[in-house]
C-alpha positions in Angstrom: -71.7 -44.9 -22.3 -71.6 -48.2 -21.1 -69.3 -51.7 -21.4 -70.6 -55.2 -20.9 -67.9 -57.6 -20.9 -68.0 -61.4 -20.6 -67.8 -61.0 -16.8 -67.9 -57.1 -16.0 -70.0 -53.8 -16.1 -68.2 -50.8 -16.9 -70.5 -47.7 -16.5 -70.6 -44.0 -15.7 -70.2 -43.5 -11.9 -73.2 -41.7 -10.1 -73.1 -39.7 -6.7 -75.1 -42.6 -5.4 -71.9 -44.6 -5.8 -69.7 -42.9 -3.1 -70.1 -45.5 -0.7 -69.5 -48.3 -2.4 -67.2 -46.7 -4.2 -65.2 -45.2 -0.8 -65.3 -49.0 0.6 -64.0 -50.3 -2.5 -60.8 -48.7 -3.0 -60.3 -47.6 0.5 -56.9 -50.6 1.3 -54.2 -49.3 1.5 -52.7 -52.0 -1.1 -54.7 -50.3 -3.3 -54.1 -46.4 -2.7 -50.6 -47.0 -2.5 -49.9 -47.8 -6.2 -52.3 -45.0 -7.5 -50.5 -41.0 -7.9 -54.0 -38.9 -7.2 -55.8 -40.9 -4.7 -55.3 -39.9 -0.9 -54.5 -42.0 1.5 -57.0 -42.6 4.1 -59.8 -42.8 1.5 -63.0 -41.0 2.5 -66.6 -40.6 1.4 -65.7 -37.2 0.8 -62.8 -38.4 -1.4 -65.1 -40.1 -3.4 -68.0 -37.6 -3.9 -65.8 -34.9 -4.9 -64.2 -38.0 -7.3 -68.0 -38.7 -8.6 -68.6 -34.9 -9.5 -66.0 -34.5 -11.6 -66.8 -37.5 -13.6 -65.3 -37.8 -17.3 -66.7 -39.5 -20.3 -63.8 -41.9 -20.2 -64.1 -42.9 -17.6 -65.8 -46.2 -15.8 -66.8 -48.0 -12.5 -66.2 -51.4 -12.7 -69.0 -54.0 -11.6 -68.4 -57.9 -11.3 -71.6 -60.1 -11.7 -71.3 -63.4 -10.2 -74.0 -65.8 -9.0 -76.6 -63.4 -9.7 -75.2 -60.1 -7.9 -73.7 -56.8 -8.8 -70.7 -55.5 -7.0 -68.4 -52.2 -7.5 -64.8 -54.0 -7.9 -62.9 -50.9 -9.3 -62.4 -47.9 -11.6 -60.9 -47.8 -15.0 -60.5 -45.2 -17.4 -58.2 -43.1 -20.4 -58.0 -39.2 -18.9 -55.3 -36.5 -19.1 -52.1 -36.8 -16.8 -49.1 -34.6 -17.3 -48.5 -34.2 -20.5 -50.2 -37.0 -22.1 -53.4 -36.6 -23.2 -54.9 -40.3 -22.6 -53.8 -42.1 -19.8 -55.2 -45.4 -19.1 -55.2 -45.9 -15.6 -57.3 -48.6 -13.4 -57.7 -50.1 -9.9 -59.1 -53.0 -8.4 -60.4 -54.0 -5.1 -58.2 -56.5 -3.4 -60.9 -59.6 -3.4 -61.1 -58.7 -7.3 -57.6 -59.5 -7.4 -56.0 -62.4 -9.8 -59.3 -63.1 -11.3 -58.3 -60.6 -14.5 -60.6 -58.4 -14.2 -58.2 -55.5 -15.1 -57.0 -56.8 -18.0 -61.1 -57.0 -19.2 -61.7 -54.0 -18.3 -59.3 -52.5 -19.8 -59.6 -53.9 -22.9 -63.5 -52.5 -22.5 -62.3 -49.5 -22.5 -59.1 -49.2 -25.3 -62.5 -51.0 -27.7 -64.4 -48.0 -26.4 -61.7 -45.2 -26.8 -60.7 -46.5 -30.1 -64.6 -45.8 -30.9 -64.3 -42.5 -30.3 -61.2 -41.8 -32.5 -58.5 -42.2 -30.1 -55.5 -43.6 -31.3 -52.7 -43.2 -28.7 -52.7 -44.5 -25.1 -49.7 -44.2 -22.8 -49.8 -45.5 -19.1 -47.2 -46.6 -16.4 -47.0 -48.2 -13.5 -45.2 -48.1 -10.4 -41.9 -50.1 -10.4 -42.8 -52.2 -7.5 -45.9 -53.2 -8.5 -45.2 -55.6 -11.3 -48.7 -56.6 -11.6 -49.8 -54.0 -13.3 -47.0 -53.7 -15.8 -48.2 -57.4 -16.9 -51.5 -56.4 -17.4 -50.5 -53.4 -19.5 -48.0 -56.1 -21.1 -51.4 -58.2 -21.9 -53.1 -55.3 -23.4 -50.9 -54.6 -25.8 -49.0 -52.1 -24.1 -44.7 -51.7 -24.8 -42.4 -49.9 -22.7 -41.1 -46.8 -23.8 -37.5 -47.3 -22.1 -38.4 -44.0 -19.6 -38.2 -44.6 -15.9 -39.8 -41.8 -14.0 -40.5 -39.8 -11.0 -44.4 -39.6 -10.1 -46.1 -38.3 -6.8 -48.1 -40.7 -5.3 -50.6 -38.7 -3.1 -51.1 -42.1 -1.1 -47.6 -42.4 -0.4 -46.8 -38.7 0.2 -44.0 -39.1 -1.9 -42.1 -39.7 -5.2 -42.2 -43.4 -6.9 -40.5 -44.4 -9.3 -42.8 -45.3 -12.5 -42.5 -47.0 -15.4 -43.6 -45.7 -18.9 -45.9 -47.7 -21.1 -47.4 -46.5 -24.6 -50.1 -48.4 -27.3 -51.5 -47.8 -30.4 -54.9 -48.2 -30.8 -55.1 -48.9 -34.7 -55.3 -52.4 -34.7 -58.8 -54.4 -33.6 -56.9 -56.7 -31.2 -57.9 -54.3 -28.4 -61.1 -55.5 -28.4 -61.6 -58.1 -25.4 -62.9 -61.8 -27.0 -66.3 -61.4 -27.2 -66.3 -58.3 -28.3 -67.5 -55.8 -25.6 -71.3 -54.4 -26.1 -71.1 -50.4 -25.9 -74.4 -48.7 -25.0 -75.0 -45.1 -24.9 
């Protein structure tokens, strides 16, 4: 499946992505708020990443002045417990332009599609950024601070706990995303 957005593709990633892919998240600004990505990133990293692909999940494309460029990943998978977690990244010259916030609203619209109708995330506690965006999307805390491994980090982090419904239509970015099989 894909997502057009007013400003982003979202698409299935391909093995043909691993480059791009390993250059765009591969800052350790990035890494470092993410639990299963190692830290240095490699091309390796991300073709073993790009084989075990999921259906909800997306590579994240900016068009601007004509060209197309990986900015990020975005997606709803299983994590713990929880069986949808929305969890994203953004290159750090895709930063501030809210691009996350799109996305992710391309892909709640999508999820909520397919029947899904609970979404939990988190973020890390020192990275407040996120927690706005899931604030923008809809998201409310659940109250729960908690312990997760960050690979990048080597170490525990404290995260905050987020949770959504998806049974209302304002999940839907504004214009409504396209969704292509």
């Amino acid at each position: 499946m894909f997502v057009r957005t007013q400003r982003l593709t979202l698409r299935p990633g391909w093995p043909e992505d691993a480059p791009a892919l390993a250059r765009a998240i591969d800052h350790e600004a990035v890494v470092r708020n993410l639990s299963r990505v190692p830290w240095p990133y490699s091309i390796e990293a991300a073709e073993t990443f790009l084989a075990h692909w999921t259906d909800t999940r997306f590579l994240v494309f900016e068009h601007q002045a004509g060209a197309v460029a990986l900015v990020g990943c975005v997606g709803i998978d299983p994590a713990g417990s929880e069986a949808h977690e929305l969890g994203y990244w953004l290159t750090p010259s895709a930063w501030g332009k809210g691009y996350a916030t799109e996305a992710a609203r391309g892909v709640l619209a999508a999820a909520r599609a397919a029947g899904i109708r609970r979404v939990t995330s988190g973020h890390f506690v020192d990275n407040p950024a996120s927690g706005r965006v899931l604030r923008k999307l809809g998201f409310r805390p659940t109250g729960r601070v908690e312990p997760m491994w960050s690979k990048g980090r080597n170490g525990e982090v404290a995260c905050a706990r987020f949770e959504r419904e998806l049974d209302a239509d304002d999940c839907h970015p504004n214009p409504e995303p396209r969704l292509a099989a």
